[in-house]
C-alpha positions as CSV (number, residue, x, y, z in Angstrom):
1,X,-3.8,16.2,67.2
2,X,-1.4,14.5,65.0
3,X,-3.1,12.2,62.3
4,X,0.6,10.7,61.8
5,X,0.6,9.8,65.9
6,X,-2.5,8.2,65.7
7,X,-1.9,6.1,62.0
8,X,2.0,5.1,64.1
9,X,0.4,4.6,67.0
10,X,-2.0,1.8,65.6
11,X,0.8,0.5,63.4
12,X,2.0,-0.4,66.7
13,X,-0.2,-1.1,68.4
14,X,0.6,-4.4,69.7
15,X,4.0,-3.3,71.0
16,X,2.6,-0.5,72.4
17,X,0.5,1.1,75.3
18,X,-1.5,4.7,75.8
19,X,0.0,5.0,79.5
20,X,3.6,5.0,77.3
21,X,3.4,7.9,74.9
22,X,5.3,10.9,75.9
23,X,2.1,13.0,76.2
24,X,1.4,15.5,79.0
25,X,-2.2,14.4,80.5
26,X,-3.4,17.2,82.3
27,X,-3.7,18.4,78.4
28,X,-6.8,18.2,77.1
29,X,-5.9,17.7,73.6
30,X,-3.8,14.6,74.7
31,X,-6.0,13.4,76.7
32,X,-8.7,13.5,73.6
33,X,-6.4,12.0,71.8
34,X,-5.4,9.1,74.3
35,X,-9.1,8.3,74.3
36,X,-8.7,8.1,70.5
37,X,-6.0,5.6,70.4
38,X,-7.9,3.6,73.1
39,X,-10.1,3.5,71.0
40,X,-8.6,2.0,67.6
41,X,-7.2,-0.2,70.0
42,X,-9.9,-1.7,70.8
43,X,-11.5,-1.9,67.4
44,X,-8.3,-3.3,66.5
45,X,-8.8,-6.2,69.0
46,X,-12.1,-6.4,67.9
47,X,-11.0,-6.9,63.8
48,X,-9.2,-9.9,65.7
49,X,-11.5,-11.7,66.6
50,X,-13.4,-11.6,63.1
C-alpha cells in the first residue's frame, strides 16, 4: 500500500469517498487498504467533534 494514497486520500477526505478510488476490490491489498482509509475517516470525524 501506498503511504502517499493514504496521507492524499485524508487530505481529501471531505471531498472524497472509499467507494470512489480507482482500486480493484477483489484485491486484498486494496481492500486492506480501503478499510484503512475508512478508518482515518472516521477518526477524522471523530477530531471533529473535539
Amino acid at each position: 500500500a501506498s503511504k502517499n494514497l493514504i496521507i492524499k486520500t485524508m487530505q481529501s477526505v471531505t471531498a472524497k469517498k472509499v467507494s470512489t478510488m480507482p482500486l480493484d476490490s477483489n484485491e486484498p491489498e486494496a481492500v486492506a487498504l480501503k478499510l484503512k482509509i475508512a478508518k482515518a475517516e472516521e477518526e477524522i470525524e471523530n477530531l471533529k467533534d473535539l
